[in-house]
gemmi code that builds the backbone of each chain (N, CA, C; Angstrom):
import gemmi

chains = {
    "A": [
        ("UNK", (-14.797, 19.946, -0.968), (-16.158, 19.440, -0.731), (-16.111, 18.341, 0.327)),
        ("UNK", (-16.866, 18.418, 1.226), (-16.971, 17.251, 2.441), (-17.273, 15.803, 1.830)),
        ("UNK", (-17.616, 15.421, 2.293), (-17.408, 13.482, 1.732), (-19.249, 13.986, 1.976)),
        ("UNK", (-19.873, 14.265, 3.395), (-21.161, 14.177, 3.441), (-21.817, 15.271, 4.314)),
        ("UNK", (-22.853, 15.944, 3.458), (-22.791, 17.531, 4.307), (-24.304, 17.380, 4.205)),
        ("UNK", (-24.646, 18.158, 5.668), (-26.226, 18.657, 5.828), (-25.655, 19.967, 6.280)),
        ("UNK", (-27.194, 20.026, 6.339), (-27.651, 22.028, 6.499), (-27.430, 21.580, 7.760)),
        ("UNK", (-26.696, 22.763, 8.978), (-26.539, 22.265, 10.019), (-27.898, 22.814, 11.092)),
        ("UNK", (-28.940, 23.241, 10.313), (-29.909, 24.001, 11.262), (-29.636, 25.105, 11.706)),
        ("UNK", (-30.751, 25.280, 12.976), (-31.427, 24.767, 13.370), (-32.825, 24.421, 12.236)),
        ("UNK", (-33.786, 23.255, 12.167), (-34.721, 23.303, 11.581), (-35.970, 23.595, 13.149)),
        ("UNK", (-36.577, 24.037, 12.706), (-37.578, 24.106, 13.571), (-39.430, 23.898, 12.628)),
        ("UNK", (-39.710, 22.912, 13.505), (-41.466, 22.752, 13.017), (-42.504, 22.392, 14.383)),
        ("UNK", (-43.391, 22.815, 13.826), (-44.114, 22.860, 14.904), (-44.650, 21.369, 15.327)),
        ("UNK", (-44.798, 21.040, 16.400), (-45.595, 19.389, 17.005), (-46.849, 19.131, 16.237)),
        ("UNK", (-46.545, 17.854, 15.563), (-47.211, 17.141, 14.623), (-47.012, 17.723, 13.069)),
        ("UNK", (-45.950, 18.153, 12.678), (-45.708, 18.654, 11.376), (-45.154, 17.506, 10.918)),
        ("UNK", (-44.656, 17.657, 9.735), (-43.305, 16.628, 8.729), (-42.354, 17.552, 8.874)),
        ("UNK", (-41.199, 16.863, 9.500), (-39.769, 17.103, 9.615), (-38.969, 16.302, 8.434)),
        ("UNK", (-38.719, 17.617, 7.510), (-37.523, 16.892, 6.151), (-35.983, 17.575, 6.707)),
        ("UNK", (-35.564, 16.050, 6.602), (-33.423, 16.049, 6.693), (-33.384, 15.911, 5.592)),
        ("UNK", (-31.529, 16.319, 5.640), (-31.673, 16.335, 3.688), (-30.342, 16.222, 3.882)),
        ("UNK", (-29.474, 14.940, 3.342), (-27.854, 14.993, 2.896), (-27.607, 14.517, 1.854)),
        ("UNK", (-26.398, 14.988, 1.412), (-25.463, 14.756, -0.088), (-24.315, 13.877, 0.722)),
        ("UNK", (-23.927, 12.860, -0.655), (-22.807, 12.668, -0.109), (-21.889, 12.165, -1.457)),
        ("UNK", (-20.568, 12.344, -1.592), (-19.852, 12.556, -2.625), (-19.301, 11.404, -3.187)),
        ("UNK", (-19.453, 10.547, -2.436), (-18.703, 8.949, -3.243), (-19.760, 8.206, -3.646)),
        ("UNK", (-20.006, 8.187, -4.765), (-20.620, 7.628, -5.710), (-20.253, 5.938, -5.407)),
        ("UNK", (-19.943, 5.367, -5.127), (-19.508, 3.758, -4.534), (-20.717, 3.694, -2.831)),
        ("UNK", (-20.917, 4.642, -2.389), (-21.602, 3.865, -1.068), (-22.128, 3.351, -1.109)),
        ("UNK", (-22.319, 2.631, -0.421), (-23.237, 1.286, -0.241), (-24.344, 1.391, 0.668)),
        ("UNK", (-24.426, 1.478, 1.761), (-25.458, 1.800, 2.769), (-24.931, 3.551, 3.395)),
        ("UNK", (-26.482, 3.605, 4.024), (-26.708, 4.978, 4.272), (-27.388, 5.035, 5.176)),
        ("UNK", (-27.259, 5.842, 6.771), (-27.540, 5.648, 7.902), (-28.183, 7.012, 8.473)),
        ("UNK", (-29.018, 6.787, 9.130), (-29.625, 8.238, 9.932), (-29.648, 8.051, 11.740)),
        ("UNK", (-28.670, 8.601, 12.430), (-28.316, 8.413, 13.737), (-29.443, 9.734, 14.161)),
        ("UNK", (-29.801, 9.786, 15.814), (-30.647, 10.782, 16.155), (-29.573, 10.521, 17.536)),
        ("UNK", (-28.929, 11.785, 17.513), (-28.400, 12.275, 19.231), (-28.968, 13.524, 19.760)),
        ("UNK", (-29.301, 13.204, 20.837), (-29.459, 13.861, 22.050), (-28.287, 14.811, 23.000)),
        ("UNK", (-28.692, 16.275, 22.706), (-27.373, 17.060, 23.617), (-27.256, 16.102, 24.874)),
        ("UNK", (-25.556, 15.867, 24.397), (-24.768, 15.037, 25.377), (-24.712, 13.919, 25.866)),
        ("UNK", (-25.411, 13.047, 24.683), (-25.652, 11.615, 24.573), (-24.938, 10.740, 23.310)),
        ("UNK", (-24.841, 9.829, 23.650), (-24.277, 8.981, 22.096), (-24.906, 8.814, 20.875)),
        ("UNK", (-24.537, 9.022, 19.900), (-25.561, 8.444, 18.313), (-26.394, 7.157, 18.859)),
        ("UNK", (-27.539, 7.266, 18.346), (-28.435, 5.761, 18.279), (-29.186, 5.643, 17.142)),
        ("UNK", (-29.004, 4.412, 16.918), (-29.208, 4.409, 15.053), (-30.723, 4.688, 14.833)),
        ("UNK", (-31.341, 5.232, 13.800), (-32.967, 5.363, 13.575), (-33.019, 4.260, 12.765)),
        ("UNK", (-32.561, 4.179, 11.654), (-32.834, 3.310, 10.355), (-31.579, 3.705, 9.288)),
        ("UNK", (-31.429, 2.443, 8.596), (-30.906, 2.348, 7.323), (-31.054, 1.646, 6.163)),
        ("UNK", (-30.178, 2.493, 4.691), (-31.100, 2.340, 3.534), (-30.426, 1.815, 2.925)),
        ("UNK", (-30.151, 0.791, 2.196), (-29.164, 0.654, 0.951), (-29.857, 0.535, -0.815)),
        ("UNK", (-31.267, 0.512, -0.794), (-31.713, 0.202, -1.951), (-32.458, 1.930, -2.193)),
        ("UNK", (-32.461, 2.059, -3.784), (-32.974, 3.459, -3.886), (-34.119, 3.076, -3.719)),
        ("UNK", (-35.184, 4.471, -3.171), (-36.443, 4.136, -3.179), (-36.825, 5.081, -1.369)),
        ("UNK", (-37.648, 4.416, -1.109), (-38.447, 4.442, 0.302), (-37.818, 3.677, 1.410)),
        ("UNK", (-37.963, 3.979, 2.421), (-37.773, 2.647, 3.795), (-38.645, 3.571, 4.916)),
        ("UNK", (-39.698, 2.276, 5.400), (-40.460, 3.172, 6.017), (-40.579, 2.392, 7.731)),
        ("UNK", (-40.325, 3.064, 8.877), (-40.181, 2.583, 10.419), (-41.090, 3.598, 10.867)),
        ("UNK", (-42.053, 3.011, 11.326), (-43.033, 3.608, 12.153), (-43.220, 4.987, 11.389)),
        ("UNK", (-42.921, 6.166, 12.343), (-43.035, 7.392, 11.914), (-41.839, 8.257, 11.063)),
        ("UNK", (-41.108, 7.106, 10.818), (-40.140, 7.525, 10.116), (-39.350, 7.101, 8.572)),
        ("UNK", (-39.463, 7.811, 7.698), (-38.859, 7.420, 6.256), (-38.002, 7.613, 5.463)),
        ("UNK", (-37.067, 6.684, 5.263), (-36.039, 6.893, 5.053), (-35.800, 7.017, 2.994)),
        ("UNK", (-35.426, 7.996, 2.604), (-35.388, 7.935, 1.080), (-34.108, 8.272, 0.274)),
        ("UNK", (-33.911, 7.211, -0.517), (-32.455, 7.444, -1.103), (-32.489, 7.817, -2.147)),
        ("UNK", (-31.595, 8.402, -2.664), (-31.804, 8.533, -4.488), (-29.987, 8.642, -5.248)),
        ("UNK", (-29.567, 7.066, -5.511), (-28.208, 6.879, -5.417), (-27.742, 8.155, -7.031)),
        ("UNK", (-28.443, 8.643, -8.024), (-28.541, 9.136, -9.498), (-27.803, 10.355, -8.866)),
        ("UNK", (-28.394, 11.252, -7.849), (-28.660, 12.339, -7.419), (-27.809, 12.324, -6.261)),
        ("UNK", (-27.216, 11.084, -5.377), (-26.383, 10.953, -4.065), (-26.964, 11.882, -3.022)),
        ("UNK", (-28.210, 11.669, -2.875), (-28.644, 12.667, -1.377), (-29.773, 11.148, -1.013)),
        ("UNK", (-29.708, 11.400, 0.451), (-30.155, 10.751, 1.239), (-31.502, 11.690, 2.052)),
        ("UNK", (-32.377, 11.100, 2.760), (-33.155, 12.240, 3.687), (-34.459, 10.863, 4.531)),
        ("UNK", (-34.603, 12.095, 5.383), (-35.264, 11.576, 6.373), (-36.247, 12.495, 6.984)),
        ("UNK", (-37.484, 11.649, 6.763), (-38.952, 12.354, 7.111), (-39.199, 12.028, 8.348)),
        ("UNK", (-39.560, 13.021, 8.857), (-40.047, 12.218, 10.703), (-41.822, 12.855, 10.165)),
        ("UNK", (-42.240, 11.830, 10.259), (-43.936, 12.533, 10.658), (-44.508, 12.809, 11.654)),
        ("UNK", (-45.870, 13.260, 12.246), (-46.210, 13.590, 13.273), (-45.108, 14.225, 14.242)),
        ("UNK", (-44.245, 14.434, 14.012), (-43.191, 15.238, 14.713), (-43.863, 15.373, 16.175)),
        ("UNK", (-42.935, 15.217, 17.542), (-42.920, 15.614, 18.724), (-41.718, 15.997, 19.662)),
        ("UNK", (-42.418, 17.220, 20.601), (-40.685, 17.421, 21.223), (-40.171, 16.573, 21.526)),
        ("UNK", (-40.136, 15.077, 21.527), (-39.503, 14.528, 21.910), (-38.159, 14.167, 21.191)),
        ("UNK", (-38.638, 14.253, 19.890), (-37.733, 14.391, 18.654), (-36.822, 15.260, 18.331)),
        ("UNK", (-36.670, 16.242, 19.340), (-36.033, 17.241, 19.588), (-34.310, 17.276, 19.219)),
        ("UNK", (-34.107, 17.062, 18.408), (-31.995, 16.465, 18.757), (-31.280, 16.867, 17.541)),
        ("UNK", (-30.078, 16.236, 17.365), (-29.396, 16.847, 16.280), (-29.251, 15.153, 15.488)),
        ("UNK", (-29.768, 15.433, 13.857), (-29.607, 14.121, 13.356), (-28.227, 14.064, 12.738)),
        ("UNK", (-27.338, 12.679, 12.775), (-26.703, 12.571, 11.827), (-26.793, 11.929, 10.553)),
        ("UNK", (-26.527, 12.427, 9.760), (-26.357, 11.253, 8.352), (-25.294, 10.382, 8.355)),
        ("UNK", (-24.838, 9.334, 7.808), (-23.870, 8.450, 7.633), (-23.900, 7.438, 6.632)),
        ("UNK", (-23.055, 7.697, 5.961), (-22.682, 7.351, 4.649), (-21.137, 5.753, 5.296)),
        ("UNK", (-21.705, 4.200, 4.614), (-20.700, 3.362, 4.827), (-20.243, 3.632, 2.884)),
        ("UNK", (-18.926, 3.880, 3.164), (-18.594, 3.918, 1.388), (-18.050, 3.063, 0.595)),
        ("UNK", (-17.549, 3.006, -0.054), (-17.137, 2.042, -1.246), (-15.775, 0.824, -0.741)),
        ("UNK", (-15.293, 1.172, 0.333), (-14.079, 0.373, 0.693), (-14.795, -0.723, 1.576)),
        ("UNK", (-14.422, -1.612, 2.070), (-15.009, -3.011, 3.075), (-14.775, -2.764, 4.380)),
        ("UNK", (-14.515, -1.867, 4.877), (-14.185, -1.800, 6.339), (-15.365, -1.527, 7.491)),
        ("UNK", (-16.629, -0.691, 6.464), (-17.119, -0.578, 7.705), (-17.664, 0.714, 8.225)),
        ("UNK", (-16.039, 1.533, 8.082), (-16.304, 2.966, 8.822), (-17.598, 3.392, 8.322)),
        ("UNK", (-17.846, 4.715, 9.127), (-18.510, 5.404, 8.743), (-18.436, 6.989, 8.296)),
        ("UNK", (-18.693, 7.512, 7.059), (-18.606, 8.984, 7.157), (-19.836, 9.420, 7.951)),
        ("UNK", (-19.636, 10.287, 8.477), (-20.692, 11.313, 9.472), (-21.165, 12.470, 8.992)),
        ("UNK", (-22.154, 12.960, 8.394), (-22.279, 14.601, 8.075), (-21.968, 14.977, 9.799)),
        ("UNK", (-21.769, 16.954, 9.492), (-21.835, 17.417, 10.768), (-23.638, 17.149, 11.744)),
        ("UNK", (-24.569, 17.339, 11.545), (-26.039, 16.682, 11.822), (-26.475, 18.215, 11.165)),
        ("UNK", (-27.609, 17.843, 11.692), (-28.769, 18.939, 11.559), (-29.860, 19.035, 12.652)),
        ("UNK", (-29.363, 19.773, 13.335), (-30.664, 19.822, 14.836), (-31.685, 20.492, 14.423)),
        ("UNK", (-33.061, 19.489, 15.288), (-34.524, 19.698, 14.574), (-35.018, 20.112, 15.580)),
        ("UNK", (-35.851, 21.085, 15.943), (-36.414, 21.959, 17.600), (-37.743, 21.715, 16.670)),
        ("UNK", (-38.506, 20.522, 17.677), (-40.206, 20.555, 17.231), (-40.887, 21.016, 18.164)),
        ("UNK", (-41.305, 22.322, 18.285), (-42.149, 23.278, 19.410), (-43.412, 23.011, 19.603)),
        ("UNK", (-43.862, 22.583, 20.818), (-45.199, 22.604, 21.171), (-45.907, 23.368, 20.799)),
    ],
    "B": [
        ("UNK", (-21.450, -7.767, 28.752), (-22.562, -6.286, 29.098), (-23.392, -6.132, 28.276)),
        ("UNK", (-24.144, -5.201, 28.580), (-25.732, -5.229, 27.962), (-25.476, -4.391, 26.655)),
        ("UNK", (-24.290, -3.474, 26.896), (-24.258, -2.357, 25.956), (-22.555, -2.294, 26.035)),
        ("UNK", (-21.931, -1.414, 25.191), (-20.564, -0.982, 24.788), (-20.147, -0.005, 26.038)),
        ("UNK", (-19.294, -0.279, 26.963), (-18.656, 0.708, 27.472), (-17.526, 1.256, 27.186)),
        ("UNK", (-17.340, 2.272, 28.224), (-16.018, 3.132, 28.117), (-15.868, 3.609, 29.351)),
        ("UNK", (-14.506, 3.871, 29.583), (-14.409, 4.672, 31.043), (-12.163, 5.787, 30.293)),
        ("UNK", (-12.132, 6.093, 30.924), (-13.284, 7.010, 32.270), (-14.346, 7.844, 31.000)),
        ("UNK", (-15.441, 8.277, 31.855), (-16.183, 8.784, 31.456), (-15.740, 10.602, 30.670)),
        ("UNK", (-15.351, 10.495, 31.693), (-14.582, 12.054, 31.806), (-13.259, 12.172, 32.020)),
        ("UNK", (-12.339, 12.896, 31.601), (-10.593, 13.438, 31.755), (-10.108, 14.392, 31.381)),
        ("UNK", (-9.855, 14.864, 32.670), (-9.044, 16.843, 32.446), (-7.444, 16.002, 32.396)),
        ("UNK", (-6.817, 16.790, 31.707), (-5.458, 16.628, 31.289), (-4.667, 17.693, 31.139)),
        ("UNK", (-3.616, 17.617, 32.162), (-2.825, 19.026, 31.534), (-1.951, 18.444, 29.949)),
        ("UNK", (-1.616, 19.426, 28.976), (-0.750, 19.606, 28.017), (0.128, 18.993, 28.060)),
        ("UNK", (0.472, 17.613, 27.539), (2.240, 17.032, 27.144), (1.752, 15.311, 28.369)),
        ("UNK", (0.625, 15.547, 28.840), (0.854, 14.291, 29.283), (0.080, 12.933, 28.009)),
        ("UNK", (-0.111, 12.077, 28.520), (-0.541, 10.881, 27.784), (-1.864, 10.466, 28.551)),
        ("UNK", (-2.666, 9.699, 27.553), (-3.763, 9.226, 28.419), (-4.230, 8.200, 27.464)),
        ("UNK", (-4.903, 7.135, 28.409), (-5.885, 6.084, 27.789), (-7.128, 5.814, 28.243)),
        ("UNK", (-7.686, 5.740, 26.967), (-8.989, 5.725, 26.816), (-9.487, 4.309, 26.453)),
        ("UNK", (-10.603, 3.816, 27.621), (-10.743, 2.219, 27.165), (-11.955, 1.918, 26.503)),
        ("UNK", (-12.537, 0.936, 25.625), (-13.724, 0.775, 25.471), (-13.865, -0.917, 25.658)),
        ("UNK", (-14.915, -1.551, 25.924), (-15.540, -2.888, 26.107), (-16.983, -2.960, 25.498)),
        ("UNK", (-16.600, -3.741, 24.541), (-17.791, -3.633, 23.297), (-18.683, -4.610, 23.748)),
        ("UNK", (-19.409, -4.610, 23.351), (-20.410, -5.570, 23.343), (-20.263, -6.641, 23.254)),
        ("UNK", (-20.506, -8.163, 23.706), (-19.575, -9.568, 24.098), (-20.002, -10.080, 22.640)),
        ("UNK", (-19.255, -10.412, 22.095), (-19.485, -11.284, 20.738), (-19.094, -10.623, 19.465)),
        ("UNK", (-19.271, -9.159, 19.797), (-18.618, -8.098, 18.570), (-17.505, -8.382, 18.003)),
        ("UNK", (-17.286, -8.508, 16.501), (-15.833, -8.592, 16.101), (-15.259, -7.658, 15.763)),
        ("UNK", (-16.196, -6.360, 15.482), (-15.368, -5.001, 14.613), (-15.530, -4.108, 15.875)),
        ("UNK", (-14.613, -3.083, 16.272), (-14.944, -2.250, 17.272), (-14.121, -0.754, 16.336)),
        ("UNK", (-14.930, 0.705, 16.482), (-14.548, 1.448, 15.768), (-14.521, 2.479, 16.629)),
        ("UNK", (-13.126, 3.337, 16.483), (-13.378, 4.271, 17.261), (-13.757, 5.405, 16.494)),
        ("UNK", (-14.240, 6.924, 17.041), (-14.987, 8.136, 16.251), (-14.393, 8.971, 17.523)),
        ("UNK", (-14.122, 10.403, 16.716), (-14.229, 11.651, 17.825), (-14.893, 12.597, 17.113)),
        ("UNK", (-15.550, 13.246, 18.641), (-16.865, 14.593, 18.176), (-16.319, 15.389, 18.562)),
        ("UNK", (-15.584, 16.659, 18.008), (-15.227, 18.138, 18.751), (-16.656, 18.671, 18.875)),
        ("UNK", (-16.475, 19.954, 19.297), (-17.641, 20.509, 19.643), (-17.879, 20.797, 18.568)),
        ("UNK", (-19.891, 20.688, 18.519), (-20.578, 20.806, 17.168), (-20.110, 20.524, 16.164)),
        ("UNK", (-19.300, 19.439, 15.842), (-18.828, 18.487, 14.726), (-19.605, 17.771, 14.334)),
        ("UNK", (-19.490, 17.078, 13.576), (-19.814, 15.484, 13.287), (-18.785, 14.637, 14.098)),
        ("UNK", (-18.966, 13.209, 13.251), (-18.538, 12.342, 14.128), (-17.154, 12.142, 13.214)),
        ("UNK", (-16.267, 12.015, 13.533), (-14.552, 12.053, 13.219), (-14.250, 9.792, 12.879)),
        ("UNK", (-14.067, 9.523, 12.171), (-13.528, 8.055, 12.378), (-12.037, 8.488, 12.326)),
        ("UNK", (-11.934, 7.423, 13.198), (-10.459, 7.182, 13.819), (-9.836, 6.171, 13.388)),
        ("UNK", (-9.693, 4.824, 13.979), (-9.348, 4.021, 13.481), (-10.638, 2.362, 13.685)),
        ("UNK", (-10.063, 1.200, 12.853), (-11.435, 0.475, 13.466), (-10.479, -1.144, 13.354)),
        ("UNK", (-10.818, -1.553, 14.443), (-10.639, -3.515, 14.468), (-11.242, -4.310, 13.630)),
        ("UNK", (-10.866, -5.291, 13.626), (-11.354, -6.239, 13.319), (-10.997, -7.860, 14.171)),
        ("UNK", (-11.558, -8.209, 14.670), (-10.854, -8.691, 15.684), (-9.671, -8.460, 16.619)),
        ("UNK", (-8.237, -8.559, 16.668), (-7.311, -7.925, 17.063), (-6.515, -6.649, 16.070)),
        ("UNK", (-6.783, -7.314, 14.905), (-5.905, -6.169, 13.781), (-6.881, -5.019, 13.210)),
        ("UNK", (-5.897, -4.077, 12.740), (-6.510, -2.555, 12.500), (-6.433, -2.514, 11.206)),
        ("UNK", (-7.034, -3.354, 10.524), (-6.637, -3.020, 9.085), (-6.970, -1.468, 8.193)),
        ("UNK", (-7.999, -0.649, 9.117), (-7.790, 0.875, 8.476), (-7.207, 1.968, 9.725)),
        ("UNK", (-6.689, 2.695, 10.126), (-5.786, 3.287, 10.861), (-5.768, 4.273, 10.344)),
        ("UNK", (-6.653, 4.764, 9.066), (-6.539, 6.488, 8.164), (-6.972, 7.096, 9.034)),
        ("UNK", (-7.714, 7.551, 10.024), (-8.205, 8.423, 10.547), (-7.843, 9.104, 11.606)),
        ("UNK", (-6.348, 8.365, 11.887), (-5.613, 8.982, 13.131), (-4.666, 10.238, 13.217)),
        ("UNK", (-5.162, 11.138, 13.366), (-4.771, 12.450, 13.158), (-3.391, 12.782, 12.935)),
        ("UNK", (-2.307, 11.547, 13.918), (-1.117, 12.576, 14.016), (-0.780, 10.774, 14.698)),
        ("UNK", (0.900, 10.866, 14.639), (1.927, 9.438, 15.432), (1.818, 9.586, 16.871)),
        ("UNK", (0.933, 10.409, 17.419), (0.512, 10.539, 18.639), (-0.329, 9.668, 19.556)),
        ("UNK", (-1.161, 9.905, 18.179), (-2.608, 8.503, 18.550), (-1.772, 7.167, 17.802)),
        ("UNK", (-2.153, 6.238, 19.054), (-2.251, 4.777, 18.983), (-3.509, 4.139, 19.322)),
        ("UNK", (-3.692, 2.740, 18.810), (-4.833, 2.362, 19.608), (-4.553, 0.436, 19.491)),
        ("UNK", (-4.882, -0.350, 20.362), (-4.555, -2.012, 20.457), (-5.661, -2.613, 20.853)),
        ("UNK", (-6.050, -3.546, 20.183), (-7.000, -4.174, 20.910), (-6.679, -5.863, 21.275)),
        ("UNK", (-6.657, -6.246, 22.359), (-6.499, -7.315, 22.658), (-7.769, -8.619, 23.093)),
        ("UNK", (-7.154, -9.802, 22.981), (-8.485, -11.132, 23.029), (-9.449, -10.819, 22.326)),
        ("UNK", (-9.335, -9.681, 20.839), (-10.610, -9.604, 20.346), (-11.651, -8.671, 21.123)),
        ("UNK", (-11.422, -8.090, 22.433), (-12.057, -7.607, 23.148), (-11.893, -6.114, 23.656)),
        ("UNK", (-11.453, -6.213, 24.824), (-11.333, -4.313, 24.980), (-10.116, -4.143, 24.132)),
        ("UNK", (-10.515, -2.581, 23.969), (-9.424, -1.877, 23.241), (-9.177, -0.250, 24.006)),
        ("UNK", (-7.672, -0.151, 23.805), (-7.381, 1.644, 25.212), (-6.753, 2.115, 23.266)),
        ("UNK", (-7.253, 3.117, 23.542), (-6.615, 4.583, 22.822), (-6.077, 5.341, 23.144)),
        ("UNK", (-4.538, 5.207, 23.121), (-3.714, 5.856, 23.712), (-3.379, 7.417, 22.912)),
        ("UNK", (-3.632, 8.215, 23.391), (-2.580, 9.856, 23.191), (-1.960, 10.159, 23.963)),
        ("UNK", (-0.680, 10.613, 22.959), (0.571, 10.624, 23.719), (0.826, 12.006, 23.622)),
        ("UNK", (1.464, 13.127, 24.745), (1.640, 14.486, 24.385), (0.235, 15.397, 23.937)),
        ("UNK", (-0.621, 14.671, 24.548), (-1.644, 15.294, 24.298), (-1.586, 17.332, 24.459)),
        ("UNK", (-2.475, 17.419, 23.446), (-2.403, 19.293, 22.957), (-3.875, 19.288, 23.051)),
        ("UNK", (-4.389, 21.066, 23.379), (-5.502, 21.759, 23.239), (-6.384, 20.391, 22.399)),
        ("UNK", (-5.671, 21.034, 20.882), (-7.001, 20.656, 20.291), (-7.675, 18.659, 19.942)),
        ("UNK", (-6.566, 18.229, 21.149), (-7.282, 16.786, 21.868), (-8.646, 16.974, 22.150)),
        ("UNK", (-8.856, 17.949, 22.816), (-10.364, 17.899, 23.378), (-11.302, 17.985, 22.460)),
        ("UNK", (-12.214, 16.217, 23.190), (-13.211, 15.894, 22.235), (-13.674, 14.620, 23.153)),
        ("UNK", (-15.221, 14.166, 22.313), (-15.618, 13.335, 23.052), (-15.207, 12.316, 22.314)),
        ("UNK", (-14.215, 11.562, 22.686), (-13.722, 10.044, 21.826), (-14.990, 9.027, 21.935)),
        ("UNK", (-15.691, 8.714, 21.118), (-16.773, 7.335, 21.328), (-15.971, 6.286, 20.789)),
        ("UNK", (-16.264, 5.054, 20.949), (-16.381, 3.830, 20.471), (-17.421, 3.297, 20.546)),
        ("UNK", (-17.663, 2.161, 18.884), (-18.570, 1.394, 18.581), (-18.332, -0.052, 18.009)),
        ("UNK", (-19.351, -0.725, 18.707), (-18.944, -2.097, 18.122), (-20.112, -2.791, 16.964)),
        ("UNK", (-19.956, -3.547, 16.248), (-21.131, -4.514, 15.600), (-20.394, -5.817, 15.516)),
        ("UNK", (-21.451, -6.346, 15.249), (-21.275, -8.204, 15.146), (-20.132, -8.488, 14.054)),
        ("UNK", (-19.904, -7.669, 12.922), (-18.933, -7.906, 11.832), (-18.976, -6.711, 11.011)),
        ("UNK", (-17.799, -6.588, 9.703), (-18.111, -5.274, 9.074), (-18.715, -5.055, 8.463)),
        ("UNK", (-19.411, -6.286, 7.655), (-20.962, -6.114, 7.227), (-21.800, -6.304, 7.875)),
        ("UNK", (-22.261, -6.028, 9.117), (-22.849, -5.508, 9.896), (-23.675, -4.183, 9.978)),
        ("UNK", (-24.583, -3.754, 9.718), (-25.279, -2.393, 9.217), (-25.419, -1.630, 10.455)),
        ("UNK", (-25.806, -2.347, 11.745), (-25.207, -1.319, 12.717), (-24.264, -1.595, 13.842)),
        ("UNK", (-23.802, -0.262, 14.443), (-22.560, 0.157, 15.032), (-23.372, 0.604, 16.430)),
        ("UNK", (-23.122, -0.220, 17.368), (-24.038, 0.492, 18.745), (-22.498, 1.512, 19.510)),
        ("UNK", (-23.396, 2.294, 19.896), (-21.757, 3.294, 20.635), (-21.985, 3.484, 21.787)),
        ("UNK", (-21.058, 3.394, 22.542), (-20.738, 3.934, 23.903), (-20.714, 5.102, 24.009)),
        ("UNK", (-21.213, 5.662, 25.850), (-21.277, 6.759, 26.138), (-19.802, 8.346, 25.849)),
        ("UNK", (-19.153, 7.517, 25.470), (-18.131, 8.126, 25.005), (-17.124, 8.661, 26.395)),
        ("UNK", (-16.122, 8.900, 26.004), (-14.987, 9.592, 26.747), (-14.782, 11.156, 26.643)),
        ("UNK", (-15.522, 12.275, 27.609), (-14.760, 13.417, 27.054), (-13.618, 13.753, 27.824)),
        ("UNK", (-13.054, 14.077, 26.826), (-11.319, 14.520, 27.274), (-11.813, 16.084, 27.516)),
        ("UNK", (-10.835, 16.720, 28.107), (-10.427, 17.858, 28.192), (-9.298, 18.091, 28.472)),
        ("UNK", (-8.060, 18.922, 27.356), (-6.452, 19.205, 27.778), (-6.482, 20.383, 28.135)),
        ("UNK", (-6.207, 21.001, 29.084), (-5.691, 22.328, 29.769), (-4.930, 23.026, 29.188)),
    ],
}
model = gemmi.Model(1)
for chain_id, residues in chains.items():
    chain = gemmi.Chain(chain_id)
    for i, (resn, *xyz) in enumerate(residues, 1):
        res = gemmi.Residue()
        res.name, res.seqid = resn, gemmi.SeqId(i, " ")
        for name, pos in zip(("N", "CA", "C"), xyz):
            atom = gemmi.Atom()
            atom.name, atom.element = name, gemmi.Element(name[0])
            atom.pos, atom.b_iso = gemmi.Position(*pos), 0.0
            res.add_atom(atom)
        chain.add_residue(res)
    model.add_chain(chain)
structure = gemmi.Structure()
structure.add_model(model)
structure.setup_entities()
């Protein structure tokens, strides 16, 4: 079993829908929980992160944890192509260092 | 700098040679972490600083990979005997400390071994 796995896509929704991400992740100790948005052939850039169960809400975007259940996810609303990319999840886990686990992402195609 | 670099940007490599890969984090950063992306991967952790010392180093594939960081500041990732399945885009990321919640990353390094 991977440490932290998404569906790898493609998801596709149409412009101005709700875009749901959806990851598991297996160490029951994490602490914070991260949603990166890359761009084919660009670097991760962070969206938001969660460490308390519940909601976290940035503009058009919401971040929801549920530590009982260990899945993480991320709502984009109003969806636009611009949003177009592959998300990652990222899980910081139970040790002090820092790293990060990475799911593989999940690329989201929001069609005009 | 405004942001985390790296150079070279790009590197074709034939098979069995060595290469380094540099990054320059962001001025004030104390943790700098490196990650590699094969194609359509996720992101791979490698190893990560903390000021000069590496106190986690699990993520280094093979006694091939090294990596040093000096003055707290840049750090080269060395592979030695580099093989095929080297090729990848090596990133590095820095934050202010390791409790630090985010990690800004550089444009990354892609390798390519011949």
């Amino acid at each position: 079993q991977k440490e932290v796995e998404q569906n790898s896509g493609p998801l596709s929704v149409p412009e101005g829908a709700i875009a749901s991400l959806n990851c598991t992740y297996s160490d029951r100790g994490s602490q914070s929980f991260f949603w990166y948005r890359q761009y084919s052939g660009k670097s991760p850039e962070l969206i938001m992160f969660i460490y308390s169960n519940g909601d976290k809400e940035d503009g058009r975007f919401t971040a929801q944890l549920n530590k009982a259940s260990q899945y993480v996810s991320l709502l984009i609303r109003d969806s636009q192509p611009s949003d177009s990319a592959t998300y990652l999840c990222a899980v910081r886990g139970s040790s002090n260092t820092g790293k990060l686990i990475f799911g593989q992402g999940t690329t989201l195609q929001v069609k005009p | 700098g405004a942001g985390v670099s790296q150079s070279p940007s790009n590197k074709v490599t034939e098979k069995g040679k060595d290469v380094e890969l540099r990054c320059d984090p962001i001025s004030g950063h104390t943790a700098l972490y490196w990650y590699r992306q094969s194609l359509g991967q996720g992101l791979e952790f490698l190893i990560y600083f903390q000021g000069n010392s590496a106190p986690d180093k699990s993520g280094l594939p093979s006694d091939r990979f090294s990596a040093e960081r000096t003055g707290g500041s840049v750090s080269t990732l060395t592979i030695q005997r580099t093989q095929q399945e080297d090729s990848a885009v090596y990133l590095c990321a820095s934050s202010l400390g390791t409790s630090s919640e985010t990690q800004y990353f550089g444009p990354g390094t892609r390798l390519l071994v011949l």
